[in-house]
C-alpha positions as CSV (number, residue, x, y, z in Angstrom):
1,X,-4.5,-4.8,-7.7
2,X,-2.1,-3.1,-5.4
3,X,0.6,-3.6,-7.6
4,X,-1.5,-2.1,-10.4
5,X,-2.9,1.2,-8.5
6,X,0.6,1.5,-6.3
7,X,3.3,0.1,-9.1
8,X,4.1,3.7,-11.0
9,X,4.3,5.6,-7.5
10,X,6.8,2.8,-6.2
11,X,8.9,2.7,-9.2
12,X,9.5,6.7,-8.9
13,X,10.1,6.6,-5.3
14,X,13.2,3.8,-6.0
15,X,14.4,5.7,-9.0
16,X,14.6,9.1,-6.8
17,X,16.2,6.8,-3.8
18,X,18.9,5.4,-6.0
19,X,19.5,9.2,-7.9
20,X,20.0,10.6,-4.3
21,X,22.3,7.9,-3.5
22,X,24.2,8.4,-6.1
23,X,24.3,12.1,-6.6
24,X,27.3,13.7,-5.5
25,X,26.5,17.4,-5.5
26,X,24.8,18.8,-2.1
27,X,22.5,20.9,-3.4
28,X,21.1,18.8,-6.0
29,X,21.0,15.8,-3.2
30,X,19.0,18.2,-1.7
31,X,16.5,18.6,-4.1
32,X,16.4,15.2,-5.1
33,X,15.2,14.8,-0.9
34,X,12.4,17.2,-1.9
35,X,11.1,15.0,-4.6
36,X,11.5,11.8,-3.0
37,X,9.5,13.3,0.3
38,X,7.1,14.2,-2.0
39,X,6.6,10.9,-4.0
40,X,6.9,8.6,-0.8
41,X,4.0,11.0,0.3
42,X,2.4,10.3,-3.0
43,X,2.9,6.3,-2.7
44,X,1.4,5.9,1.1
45,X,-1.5,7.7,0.6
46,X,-2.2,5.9,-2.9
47,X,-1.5,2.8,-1.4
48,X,-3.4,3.8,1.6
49,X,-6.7,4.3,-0.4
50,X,-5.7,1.0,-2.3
51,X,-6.1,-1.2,0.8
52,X,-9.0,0.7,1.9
53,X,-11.0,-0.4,-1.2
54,X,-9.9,-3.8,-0.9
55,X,-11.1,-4.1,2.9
56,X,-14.8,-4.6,2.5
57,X,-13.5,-7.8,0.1
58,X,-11.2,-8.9,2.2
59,X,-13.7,-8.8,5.2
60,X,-16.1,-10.9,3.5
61,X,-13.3,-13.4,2.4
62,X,-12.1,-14.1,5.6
63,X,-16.0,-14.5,6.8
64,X,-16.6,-16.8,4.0
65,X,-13.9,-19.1,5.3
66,X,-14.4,-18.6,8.9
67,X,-18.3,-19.6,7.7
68,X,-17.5,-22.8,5.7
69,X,-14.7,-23.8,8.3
70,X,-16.8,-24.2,11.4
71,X,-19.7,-25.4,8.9
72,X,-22.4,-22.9,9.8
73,X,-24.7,-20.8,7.9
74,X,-24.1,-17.5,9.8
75,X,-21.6,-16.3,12.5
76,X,-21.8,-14.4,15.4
77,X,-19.4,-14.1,18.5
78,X,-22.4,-13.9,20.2
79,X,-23.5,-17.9,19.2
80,X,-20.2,-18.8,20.2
């Protein structure tokens, strides 16, 4: 899922990484920085809001487990 939501967004921010790397003119380096700024900003806050959504699931995985692994119906740190 991250892959899907993030994938695009990465891919343009390592195209733009290896163009500025290999650009040899100043002023279009330049500008290439501008776009890669702007893309990594683009990719963090999409990926951001990715693992955001996946939190609530993740949550309840990792109580699930915790649950079946001590063998209990419910969990509290306060029963413990």
């Amino acid at each position: 899922m991250i892959a899907q939501r993030t994938g695009e967004l990465h891919a343009a921010v390592e195209r733009l990484k290896q163009a500025k790397h290999d650009c040899p003119d100043p002023v279009e380096r330049a500008n290439l920085s501008e776009q890669l700024r702007k893309a990594d900003e683009s990719f963090v806050a999409e990926l951001q809001r990715t693992l955001d959504d996946l939190l609530p699931e993740a949550f309840a995985t990792v109580r699930e487990a915790s649950r079946r692994l001590v063998g209990s119906e419910s969990w509290s740190p306060a029963t413990r």
